[in-house]
Chimera marker file (.cmm) of the C-alpha trace (Angstrom):
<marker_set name="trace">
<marker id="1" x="81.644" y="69.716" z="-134.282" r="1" g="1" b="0" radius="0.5"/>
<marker id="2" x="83.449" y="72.130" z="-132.062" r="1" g="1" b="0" radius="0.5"/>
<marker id="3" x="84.854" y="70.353" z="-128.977" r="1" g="1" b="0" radius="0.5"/>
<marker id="4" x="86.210" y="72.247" z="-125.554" r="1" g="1" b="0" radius="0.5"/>
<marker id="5" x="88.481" y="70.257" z="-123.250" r="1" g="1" b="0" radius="0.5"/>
<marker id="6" x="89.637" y="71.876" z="-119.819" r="1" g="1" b="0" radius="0.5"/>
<marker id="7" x="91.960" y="70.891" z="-117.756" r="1" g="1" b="0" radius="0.5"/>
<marker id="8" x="92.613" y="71.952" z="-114.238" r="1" g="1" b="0" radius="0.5"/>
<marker id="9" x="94.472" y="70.614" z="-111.512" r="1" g="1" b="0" radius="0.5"/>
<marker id="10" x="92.953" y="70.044" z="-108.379" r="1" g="1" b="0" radius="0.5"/>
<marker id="11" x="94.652" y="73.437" z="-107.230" r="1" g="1" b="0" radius="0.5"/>
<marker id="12" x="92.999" y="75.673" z="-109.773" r="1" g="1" b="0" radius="0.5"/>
<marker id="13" x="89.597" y="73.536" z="-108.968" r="1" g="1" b="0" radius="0.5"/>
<marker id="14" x="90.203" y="74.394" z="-105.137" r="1" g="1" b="0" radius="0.5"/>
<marker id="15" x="90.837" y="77.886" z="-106.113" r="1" g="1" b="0" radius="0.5"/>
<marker id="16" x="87.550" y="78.151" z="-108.514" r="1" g="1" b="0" radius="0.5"/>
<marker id="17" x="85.658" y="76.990" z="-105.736" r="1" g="1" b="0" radius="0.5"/>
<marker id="18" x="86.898" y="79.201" z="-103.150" r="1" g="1" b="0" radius="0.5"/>
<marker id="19" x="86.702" y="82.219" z="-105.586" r="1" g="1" b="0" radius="0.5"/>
<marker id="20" x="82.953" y="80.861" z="-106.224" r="1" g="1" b="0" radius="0.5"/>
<marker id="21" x="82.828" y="81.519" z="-102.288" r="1" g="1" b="0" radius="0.5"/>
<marker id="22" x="84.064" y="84.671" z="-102.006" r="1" g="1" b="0" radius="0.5"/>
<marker id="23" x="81.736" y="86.054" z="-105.385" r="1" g="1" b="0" radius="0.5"/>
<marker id="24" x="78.649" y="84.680" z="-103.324" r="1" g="1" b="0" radius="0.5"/>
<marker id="25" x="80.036" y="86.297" z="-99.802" r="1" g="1" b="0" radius="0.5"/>
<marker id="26" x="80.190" y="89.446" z="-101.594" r="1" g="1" b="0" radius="0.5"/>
<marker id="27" x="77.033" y="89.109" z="-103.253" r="1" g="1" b="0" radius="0.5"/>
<marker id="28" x="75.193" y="88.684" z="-99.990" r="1" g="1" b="0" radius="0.5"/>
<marker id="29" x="77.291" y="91.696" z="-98.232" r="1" g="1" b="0" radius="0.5"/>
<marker id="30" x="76.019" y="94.114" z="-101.390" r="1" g="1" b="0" radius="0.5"/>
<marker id="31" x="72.755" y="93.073" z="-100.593" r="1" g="1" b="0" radius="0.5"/>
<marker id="32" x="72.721" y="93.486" z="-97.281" r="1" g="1" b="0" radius="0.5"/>
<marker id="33" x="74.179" y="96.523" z="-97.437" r="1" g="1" b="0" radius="0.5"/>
<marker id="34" x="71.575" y="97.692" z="-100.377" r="1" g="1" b="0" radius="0.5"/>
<marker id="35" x="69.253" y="97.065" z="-97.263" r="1" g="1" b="0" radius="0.5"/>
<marker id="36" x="70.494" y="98.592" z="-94.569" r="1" g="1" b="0" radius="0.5"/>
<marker id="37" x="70.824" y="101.881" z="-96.814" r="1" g="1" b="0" radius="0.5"/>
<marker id="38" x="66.988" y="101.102" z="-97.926" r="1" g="1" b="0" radius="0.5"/>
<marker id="39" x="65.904" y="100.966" z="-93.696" r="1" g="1" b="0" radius="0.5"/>
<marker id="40" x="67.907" y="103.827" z="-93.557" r="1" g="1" b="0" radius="0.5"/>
<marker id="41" x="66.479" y="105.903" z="-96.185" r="1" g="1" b="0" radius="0.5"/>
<marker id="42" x="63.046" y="105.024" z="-95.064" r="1" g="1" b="0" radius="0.5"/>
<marker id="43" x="63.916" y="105.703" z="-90.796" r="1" g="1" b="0" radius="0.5"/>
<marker id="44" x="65.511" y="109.669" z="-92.701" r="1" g="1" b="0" radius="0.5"/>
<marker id="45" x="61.792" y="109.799" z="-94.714" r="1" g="1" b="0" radius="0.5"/>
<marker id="46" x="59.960" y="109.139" z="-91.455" r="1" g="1" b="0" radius="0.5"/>
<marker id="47" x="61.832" y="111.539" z="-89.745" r="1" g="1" b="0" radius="0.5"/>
<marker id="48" x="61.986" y="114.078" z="-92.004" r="1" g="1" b="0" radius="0.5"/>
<marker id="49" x="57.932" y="114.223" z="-92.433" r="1" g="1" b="0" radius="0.5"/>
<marker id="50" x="58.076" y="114.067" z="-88.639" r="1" g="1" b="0" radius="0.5"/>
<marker id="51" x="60.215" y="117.272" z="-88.862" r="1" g="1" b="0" radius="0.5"/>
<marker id="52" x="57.467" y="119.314" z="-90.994" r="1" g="1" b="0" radius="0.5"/>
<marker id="53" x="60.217" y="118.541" z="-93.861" r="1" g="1" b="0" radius="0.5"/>
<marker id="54" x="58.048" y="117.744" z="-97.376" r="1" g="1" b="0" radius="0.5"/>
<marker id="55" x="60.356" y="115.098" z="-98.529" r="1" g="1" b="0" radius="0.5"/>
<marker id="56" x="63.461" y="113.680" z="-97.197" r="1" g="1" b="0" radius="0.5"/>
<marker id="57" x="65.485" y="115.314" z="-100.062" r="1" g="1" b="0" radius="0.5"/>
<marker id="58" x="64.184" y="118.773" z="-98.481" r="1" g="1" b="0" radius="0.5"/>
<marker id="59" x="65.449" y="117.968" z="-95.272" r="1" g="1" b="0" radius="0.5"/>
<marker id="60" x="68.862" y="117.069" z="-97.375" r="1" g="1" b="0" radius="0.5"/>
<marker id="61" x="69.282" y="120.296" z="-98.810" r="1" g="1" b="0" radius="0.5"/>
<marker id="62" x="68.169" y="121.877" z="-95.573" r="1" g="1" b="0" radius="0.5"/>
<marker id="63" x="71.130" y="120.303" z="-93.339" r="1" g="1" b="0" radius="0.5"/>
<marker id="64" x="73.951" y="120.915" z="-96.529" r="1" g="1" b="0" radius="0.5"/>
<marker id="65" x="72.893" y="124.269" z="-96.214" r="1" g="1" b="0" radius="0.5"/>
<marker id="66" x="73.503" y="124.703" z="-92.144" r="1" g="1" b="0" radius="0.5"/>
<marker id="67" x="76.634" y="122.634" z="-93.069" r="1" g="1" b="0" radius="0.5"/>
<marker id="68" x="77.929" y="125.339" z="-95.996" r="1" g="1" b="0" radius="0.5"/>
<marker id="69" x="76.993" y="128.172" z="-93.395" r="1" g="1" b="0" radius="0.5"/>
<marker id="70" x="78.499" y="126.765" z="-90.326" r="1" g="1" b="0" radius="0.5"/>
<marker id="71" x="81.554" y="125.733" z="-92.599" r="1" g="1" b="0" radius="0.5"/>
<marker id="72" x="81.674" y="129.505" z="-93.894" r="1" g="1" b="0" radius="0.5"/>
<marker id="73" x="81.210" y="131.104" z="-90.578" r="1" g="1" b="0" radius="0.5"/>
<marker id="74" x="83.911" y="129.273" z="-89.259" r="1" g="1" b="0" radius="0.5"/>
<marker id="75" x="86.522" y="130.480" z="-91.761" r="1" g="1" b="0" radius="0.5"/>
<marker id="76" x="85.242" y="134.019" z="-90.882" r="1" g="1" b="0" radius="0.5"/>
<marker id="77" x="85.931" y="133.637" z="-87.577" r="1" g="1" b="0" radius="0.5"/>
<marker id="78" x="89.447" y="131.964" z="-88.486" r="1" g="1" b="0" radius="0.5"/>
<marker id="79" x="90.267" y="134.775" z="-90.930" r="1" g="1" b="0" radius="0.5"/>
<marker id="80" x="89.405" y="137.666" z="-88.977" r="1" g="1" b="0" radius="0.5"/>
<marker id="81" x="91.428" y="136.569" z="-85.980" r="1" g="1" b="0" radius="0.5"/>
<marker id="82" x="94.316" y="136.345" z="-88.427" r="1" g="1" b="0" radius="0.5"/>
<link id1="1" id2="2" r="1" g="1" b="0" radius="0.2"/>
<link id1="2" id2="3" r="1" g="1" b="0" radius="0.2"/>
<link id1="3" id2="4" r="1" g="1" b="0" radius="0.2"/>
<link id1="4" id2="5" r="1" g="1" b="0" radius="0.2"/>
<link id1="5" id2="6" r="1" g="1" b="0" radius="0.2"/>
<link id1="6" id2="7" r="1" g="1" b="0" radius="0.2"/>
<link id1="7" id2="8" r="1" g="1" b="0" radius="0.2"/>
<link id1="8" id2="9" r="1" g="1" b="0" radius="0.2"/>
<link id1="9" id2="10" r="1" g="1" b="0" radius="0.2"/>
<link id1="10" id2="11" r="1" g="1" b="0" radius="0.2"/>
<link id1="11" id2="12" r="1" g="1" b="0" radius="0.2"/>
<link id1="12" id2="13" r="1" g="1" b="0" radius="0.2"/>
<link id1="13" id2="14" r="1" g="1" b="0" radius="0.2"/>
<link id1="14" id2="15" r="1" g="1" b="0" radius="0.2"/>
<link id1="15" id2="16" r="1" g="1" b="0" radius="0.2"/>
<link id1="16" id2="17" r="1" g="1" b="0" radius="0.2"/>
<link id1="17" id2="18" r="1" g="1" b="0" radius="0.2"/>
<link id1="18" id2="19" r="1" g="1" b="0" radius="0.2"/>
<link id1="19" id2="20" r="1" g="1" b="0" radius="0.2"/>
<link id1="20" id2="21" r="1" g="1" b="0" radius="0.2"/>
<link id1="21" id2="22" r="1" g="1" b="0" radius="0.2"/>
<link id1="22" id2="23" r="1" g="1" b="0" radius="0.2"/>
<link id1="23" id2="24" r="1" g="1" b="0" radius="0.2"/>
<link id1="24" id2="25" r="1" g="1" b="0" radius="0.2"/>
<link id1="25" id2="26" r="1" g="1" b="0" radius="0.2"/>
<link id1="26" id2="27" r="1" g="1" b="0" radius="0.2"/>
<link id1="27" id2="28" r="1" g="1" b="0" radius="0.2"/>
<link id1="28" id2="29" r="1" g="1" b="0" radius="0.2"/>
<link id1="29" id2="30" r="1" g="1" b="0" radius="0.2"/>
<link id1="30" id2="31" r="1" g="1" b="0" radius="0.2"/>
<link id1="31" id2="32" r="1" g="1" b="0" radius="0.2"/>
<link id1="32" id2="33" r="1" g="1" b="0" radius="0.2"/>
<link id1="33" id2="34" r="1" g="1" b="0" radius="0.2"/>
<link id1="34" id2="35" r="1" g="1" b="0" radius="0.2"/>
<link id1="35" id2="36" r="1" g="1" b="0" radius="0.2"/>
<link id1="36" id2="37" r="1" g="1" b="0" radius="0.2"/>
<link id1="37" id2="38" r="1" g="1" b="0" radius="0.2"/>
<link id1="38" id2="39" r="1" g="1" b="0" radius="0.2"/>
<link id1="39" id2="40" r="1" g="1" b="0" radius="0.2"/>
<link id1="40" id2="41" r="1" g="1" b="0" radius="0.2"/>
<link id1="41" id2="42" r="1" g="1" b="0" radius="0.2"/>
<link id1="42" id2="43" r="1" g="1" b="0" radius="0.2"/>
<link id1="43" id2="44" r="1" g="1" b="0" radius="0.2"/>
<link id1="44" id2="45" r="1" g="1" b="0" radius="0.2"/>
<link id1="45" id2="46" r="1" g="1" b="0" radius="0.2"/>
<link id1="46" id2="47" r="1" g="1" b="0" radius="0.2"/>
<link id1="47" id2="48" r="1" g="1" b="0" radius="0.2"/>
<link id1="48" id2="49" r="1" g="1" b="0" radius="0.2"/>
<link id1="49" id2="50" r="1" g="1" b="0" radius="0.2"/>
<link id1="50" id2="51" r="1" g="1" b="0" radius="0.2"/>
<link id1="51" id2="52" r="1" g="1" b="0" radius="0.2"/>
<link id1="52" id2="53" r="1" g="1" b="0" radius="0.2"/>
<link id1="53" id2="54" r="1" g="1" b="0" radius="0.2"/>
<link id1="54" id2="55" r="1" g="1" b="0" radius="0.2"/>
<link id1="55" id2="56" r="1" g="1" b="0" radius="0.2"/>
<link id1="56" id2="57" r="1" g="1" b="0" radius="0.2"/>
<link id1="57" id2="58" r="1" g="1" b="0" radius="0.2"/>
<link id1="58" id2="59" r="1" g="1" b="0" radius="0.2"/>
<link id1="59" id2="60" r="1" g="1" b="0" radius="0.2"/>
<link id1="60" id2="61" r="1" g="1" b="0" radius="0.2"/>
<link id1="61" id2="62" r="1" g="1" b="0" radius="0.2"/>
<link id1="62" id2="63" r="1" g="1" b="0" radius="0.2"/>
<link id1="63" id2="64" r="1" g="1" b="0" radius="0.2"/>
<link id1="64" id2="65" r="1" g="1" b="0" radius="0.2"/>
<link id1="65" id2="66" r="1" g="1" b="0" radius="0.2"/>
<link id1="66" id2="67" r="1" g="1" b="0" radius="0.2"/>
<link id1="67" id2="68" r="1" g="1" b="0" radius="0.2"/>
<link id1="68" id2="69" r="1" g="1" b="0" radius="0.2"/>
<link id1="69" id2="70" r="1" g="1" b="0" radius="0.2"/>
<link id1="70" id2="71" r="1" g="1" b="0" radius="0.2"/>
<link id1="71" id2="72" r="1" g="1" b="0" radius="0.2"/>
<link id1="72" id2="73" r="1" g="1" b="0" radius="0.2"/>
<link id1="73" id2="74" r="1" g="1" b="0" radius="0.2"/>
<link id1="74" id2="75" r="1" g="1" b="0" radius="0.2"/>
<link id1="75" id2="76" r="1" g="1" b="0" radius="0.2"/>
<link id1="76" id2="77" r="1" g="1" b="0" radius="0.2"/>
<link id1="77" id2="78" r="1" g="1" b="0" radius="0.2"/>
<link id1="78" id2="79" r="1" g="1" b="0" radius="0.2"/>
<link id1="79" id2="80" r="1" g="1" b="0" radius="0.2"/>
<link id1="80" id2="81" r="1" g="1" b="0" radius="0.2"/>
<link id1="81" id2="82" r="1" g="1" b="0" radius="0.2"/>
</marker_set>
């Protein structure tokens, strides 16, 4: 028979328990977080469909394109007043 004996001071037991806290405070951040990025998603889907958009991931590309051409037209300008 295989026997296990810990022992811990009341400091490390303090500290297990407050590390036990923090795990479960982070726990419940990631989720809330998870769901605020889920309302989010699902506000951008909404909108998108409300912008003649197919999907949400159309509307995506859409606004990383106007982002890549404003981004490109402003180095343009920038280079040709060099």
């Amino acid at each position: 028979m295989n026997t296990r004996v810990t022992v811990e001071t009341t400091d490390e037991i303090g500290r297990i328990k407050e590390l036990q806290k923090e795990v479960q405070q982070l726990k419940d951040l990631l989720l809330k977080k998870d769901l605020d990025n889920l309302m989010l998603d699902s506000y951008l889907e909404v909108a998108a469909e409300n912008m003649g958009y197919k999907s949400l991931d159309d509307l995506k590309k859409n606004f990383k394109h106007q982002a890549l051409m404003r981004a490109v037209g402003k180095s343009l300008v920038l280079n040709a007043s060099n």
